[in-house]
C-alpha positions as CSV (number, residue, x, y, z in Angstrom):
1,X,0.0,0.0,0.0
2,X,1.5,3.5,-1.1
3,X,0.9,6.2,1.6
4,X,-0.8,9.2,0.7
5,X,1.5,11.6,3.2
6,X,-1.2,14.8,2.2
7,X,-4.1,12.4,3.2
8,X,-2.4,10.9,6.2
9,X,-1.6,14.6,7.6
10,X,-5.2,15.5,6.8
11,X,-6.1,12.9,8.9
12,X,-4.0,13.3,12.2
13,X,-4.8,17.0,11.1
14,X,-8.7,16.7,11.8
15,X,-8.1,14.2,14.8
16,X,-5.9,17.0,16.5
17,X,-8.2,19.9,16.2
18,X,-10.9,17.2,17.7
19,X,-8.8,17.0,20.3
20,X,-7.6,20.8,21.2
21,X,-11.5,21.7,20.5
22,X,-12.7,19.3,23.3
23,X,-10.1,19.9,25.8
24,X,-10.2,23.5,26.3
25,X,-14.1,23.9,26.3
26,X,-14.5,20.9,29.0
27,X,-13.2,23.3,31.8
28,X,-15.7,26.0,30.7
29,X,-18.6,23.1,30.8
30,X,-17.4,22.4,33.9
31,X,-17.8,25.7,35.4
32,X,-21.4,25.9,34.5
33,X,-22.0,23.0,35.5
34,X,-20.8,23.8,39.0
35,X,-22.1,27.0,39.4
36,X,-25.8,25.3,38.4
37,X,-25.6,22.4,40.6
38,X,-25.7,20.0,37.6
39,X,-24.3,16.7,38.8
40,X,-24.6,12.8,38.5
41,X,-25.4,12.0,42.3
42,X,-24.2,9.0,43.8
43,X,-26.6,6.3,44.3
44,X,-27.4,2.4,44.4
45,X,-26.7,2.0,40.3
46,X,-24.1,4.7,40.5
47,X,-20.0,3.2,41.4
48,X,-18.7,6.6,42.2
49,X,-19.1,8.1,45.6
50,X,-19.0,11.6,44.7
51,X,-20.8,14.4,42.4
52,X,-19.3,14.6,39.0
53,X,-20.8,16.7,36.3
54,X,-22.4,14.9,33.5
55,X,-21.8,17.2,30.5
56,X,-18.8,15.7,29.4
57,X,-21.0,14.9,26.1
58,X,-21.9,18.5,25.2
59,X,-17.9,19.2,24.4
60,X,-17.3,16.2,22.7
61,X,-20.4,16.6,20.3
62,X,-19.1,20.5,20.2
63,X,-15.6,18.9,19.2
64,X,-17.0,16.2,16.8
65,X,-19.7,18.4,15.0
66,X,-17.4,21.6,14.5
67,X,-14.6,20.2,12.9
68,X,-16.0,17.4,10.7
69,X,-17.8,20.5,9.5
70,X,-14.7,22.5,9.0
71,X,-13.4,19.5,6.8
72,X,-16.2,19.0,5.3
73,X,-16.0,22.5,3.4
74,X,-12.2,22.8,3.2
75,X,-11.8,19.2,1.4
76,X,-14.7,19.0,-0.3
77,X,-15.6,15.6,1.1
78,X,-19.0,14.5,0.3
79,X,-19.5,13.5,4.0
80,X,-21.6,10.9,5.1
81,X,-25.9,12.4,4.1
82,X,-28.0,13.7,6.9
83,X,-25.2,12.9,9.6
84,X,-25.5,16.5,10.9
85,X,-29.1,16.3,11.4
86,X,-28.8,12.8,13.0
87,X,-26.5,13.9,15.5
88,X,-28.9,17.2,16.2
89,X,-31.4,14.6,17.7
90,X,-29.1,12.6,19.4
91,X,-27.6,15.5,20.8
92,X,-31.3,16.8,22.0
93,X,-32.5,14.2,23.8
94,X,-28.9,13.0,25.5
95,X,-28.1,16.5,26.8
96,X,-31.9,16.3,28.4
97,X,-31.6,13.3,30.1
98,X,-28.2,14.4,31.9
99,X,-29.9,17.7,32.8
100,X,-33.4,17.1,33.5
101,X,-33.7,13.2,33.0
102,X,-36.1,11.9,29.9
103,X,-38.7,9.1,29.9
104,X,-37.4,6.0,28.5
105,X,-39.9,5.8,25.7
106,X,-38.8,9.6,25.0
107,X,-35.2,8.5,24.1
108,X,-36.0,5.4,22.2
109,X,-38.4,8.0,20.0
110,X,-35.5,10.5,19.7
111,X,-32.9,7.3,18.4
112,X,-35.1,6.3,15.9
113,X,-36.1,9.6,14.6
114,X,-32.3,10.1,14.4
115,X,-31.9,7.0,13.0
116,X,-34.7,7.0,9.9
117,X,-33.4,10.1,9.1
118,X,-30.0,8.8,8.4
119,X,-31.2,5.9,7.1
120,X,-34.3,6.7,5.1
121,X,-33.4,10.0,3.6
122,X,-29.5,9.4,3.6
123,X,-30.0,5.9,2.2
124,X,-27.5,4.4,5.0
125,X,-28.8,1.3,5.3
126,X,-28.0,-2.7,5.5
127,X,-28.5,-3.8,2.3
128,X,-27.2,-6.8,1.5
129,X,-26.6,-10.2,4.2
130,X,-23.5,-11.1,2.8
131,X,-25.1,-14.7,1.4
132,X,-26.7,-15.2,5.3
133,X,-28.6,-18.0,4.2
134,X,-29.3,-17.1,0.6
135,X,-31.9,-14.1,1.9
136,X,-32.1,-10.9,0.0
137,X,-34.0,-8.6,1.9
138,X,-36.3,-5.8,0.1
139,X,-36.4,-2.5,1.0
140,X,-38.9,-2.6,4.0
141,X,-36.9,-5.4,5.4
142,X,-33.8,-3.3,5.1
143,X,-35.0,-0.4,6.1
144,X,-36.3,-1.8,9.6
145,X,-33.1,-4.3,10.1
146,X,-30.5,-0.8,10.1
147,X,-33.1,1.1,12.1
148,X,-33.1,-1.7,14.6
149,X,-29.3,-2.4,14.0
150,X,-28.7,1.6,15.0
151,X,-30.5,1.8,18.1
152,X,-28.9,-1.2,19.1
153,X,-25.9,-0.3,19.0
154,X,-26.5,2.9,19.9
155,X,-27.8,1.9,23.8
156,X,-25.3,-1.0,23.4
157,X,-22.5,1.8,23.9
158,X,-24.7,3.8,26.4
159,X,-25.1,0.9,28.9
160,X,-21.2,-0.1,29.0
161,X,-20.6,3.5,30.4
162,X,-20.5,2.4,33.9
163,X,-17.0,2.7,34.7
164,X,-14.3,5.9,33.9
165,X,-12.8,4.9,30.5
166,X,-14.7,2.1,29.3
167,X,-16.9,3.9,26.7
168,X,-14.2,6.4,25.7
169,X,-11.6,3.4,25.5
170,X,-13.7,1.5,23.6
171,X,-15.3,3.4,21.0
172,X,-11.7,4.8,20.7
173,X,-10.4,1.0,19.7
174,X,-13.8,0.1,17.8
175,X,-13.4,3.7,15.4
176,X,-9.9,2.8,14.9
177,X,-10.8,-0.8,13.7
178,X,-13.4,0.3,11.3
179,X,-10.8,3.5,10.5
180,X,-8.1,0.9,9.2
181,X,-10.2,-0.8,6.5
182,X,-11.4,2.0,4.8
183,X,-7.9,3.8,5.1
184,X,-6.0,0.8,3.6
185,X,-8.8,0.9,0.7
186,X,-7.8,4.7,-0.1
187,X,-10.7,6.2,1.9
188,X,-10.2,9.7,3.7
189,X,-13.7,10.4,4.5
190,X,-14.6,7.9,7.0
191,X,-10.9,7.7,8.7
192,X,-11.0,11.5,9.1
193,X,-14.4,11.1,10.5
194,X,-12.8,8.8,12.6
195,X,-9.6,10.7,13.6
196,X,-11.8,13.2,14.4
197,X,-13.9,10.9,17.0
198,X,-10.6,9.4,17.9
199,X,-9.2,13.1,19.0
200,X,-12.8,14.1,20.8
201,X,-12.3,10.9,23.3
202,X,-8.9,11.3,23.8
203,X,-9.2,14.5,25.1
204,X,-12.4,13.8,27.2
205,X,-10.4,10.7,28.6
206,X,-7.8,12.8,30.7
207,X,-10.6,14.9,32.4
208,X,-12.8,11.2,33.1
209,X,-9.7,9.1,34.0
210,X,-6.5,11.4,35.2
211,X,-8.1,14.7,36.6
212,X,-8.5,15.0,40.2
213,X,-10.0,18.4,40.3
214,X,-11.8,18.6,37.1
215,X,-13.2,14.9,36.8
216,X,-16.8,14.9,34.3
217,X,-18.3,12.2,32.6
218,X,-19.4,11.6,29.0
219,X,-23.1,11.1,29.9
220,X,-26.0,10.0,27.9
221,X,-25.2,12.8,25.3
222,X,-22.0,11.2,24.7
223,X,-22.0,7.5,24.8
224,X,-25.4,8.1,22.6
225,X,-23.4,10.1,20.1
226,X,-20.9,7.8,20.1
227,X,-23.0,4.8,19.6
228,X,-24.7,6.4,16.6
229,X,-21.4,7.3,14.5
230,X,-20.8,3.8,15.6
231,X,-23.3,1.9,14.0
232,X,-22.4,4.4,10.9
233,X,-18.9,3.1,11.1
234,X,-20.6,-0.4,11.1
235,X,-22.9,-0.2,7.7
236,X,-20.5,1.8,5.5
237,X,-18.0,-1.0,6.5
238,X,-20.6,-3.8,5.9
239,X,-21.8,-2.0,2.8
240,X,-18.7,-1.2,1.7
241,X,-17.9,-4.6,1.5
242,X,-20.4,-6.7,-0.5
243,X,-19.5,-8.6,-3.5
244,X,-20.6,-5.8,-5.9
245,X,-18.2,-3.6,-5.0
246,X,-15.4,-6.1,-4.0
247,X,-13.7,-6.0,-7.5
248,X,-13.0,-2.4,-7.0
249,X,-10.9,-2.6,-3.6
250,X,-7.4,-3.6,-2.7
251,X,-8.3,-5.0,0.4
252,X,-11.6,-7.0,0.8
253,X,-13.4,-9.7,3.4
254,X,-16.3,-12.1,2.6
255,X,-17.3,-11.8,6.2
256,X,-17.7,-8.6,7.0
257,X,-20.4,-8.6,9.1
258,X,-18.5,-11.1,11.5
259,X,-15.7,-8.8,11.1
260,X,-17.9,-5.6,12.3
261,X,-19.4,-8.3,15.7
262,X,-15.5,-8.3,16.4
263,X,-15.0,-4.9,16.3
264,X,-17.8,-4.1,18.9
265,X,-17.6,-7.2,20.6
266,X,-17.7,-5.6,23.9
267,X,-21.0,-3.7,23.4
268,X,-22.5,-5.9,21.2
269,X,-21.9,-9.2,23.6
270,X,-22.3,-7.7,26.7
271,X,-25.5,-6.1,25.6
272,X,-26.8,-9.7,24.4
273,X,-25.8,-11.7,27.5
274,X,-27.2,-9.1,30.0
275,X,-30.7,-9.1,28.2
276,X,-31.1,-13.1,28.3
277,X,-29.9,-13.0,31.9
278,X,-32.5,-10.8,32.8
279,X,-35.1,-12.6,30.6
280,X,-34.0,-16.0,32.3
281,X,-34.7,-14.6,35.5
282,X,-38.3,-12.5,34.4
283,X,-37.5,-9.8,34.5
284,X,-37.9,-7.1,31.8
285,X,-34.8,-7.3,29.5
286,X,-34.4,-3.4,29.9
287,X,-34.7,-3.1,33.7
288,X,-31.5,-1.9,35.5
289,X,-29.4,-3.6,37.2
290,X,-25.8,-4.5,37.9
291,X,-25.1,-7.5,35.7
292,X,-22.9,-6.1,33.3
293,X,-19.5,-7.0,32.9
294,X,-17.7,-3.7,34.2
295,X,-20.1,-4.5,37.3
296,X,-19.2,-7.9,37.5
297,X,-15.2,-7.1,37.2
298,X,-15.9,-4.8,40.2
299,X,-17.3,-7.3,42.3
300,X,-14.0,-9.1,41.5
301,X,-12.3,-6.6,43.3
302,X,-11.1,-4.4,39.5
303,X,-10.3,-0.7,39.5
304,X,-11.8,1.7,37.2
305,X,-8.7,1.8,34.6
306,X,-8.2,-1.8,35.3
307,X,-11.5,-2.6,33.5
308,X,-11.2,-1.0,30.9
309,X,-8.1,-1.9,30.0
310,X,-9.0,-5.4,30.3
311,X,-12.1,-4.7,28.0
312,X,-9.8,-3.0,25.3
313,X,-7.5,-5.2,25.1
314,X,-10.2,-8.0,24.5
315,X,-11.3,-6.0,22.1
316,X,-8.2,-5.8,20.1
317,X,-7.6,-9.2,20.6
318,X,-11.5,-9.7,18.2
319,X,-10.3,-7.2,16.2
320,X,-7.2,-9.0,15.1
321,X,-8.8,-12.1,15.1
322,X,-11.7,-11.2,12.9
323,X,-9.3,-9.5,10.5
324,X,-7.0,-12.9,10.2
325,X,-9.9,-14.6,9.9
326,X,-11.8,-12.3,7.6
327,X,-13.0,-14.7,4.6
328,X,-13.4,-17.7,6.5
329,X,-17.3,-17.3,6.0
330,X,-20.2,-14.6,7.0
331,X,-22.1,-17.4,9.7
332,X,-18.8,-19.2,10.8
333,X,-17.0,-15.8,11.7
334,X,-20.5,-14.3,13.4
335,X,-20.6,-17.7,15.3
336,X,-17.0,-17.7,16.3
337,X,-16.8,-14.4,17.4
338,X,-20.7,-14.7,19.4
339,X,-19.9,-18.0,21.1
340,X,-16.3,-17.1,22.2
341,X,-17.1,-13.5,23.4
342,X,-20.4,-14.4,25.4
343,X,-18.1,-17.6,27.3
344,X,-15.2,-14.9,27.6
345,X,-17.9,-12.3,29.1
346,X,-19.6,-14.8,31.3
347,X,-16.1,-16.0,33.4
348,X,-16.8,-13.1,35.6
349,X,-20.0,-14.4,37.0
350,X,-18.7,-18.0,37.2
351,X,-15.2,-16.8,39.4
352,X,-18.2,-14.9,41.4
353,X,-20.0,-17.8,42.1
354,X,-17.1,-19.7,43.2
355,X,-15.9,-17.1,45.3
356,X,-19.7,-17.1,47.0
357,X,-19.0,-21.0,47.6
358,X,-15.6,-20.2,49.4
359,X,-17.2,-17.8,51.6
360,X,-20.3,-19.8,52.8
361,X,-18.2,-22.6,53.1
362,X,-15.4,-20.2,55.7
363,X,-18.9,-18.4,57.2
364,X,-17.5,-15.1,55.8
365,X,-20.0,-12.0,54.9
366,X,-21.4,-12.5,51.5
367,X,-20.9,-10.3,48.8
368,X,-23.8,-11.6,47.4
369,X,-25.7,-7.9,47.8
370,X,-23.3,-6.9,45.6
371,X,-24.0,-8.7,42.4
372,X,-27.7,-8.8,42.6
């Protein structure tokens, strides 16, 4: 591959102003945010002991929106139709639920809105099964699969931010592994879209993990925003990769929707598991609780950083994977990657159940509170 040094500087270019853009205007959020009383208060869901703002999302959309608009205009990129809009909505109803809290049915509204617009009038949508058992769907049917695929993904990403790091961490790792494929097939659209997520997180990361006086978190603004150039990421890669347009690349994969489980194993398995778990036990599949795997690793005794730099580097370890293995097959690869991350995802509860045994059996207190 011949490297394109004006495209490559264009790309840490955009990435960089991401990243200045977002880092100085998170102390100004903050300030507001302090002077209006607008905090996340500790509670029985919450891990954290103290108030922390919540508005960590409103700079990183700030960051995001501003200069892929900037590059839009200055490189003439035809950008990605109705993303602006899109993110307008998301944006809306995330940066109400961290200030005044919204209904549940409120926000699902909001993600689908955001999502038909992006998929109906932007015509970003699943397309094509990759051969998944010879079905071809029509327009309807694709139309409803990628609004459904986007508002799963979307909440996938907003219920993994539990712990400081994880979300940034990981949809730092999942943009870069959807970032590669389109760079090394001489796109500069969707990589500087990326560098410029890339940047965004990397800046909010030092105020949520190594601040001590100026500590915020992302909120539902941003692990929703997030989420939704996400599952972007996750059709134009799909899309981008079906046997039509194969010919035309230098670097293709007949499994590319096992490819893009890899890449967001971590949202998309933990997600999965927690739902059936709470199903098994009937229970509604979207009540709260503390099942998921960053509150599982916590019962285990895991710090903040230490979870979520487990989780990243399991997900570069199904990134890697899935790209070695990316033509052994659309079903194999999905059922590789699904059966492998849900028994890698479930070892948390099983070492908590045997360390339940070991404590009934010595007469110690129970940390069984903990994990209900």
């Amino acid at each position: 591959m011949q490297i394109n040094y004006n495209e490559l500087l264009q790309i840490l270019f955009a990435g960089l102003v991401s990243f200045i853009l977002v880092f100085i205007s998170i102390p100004t959020i903050l300030n507001v945010a302090y002077s209006k009383n607008l905090y996340d208060e500790p509670g029985n869901r919450h891990v954290h002991k103290k108030r922390v703002p919540t508005l960590g999302g409103m700079a990183i959309f700030f960051g995001i929106v501003f200069t892929y608009s900037i590059f839009l205009d200055w490189f003439d990129y035809g950008g990605i139709p109705f993303l602006l809009p899109s993110l307008l909505i998301i944006f809306s109803i995330g940066i109400k639920d961290d200030i005044l809290v919204t209904a549940p049915i409120m926000k699902l509204m909001g993600q689908i809105l955001a999502a038909l617009i992006i998929v109906g009038f932007g015509d970003l949508r699943i397309a094509d099964f990759h051969g998944f058992f010879g079905l071809h769907p029509d327009y309807f049917v694709s139309l409803s699969i990628s609004l459904l695929f986007i508002v799963f993904i979307v909440n996938g990403f907003n219920l993994i931010d539990g712990v400081d790091g994880l979300a940034a961490l990981t949809g730092i790792v999942v943009t870069l592994g959807f970032s590669f494929w389109f760079y090394i097939n001489g796109d500069v659209i969707m990589p500087v879209l990326g560098s410029i997520i890339v940047g965004a997180l990397i800046a909010f990361l030092y105020y949520n993990v190594f601040s001590k006086n100026q500590k915020i978190f992302m909120g539902d603004t941003g692990s929703l925003l997030i989420g939704f150039l996400i599952s972007v990421f996750a059709i134009k890669f799909m899309e981008g990769n079906v046997a039509a347009v194969r010919p035309s690349l230098d670097y293709t994969m007949t499994s590319a929707p096992g490819v893009a489980l890899g890449i967001m194993i971590v949202p998309v398995i933990d997600t999965i598991r927690v739902f059936f778990l709470r199903l098994s036990k009937g229970q509604s599949p979207f009540a709260a609780d503390k099942t998921h795997i960053h509150h599982r690793l916590l019962t285990l005794g895991f710090s903040h950083m230490g979870i979520a730099i487990l989780l990243m580097s399991g997900n570069i370890f199904f990134i890697v994977l899935s790209y070695c293995l990316k033509d052994l097959g659309t079903i194999k690869l999905l059922l590789l990657n699904f059966i492998l991350g849900m028994i890698l995802f479930q070892l948390p509860s099983f070492a908590i159940r045997r360390k339940l045994r070991k404590l009934r059996k010595k007469g110690l207190p129970s940390i069984e509170n903990e994990v209900k």
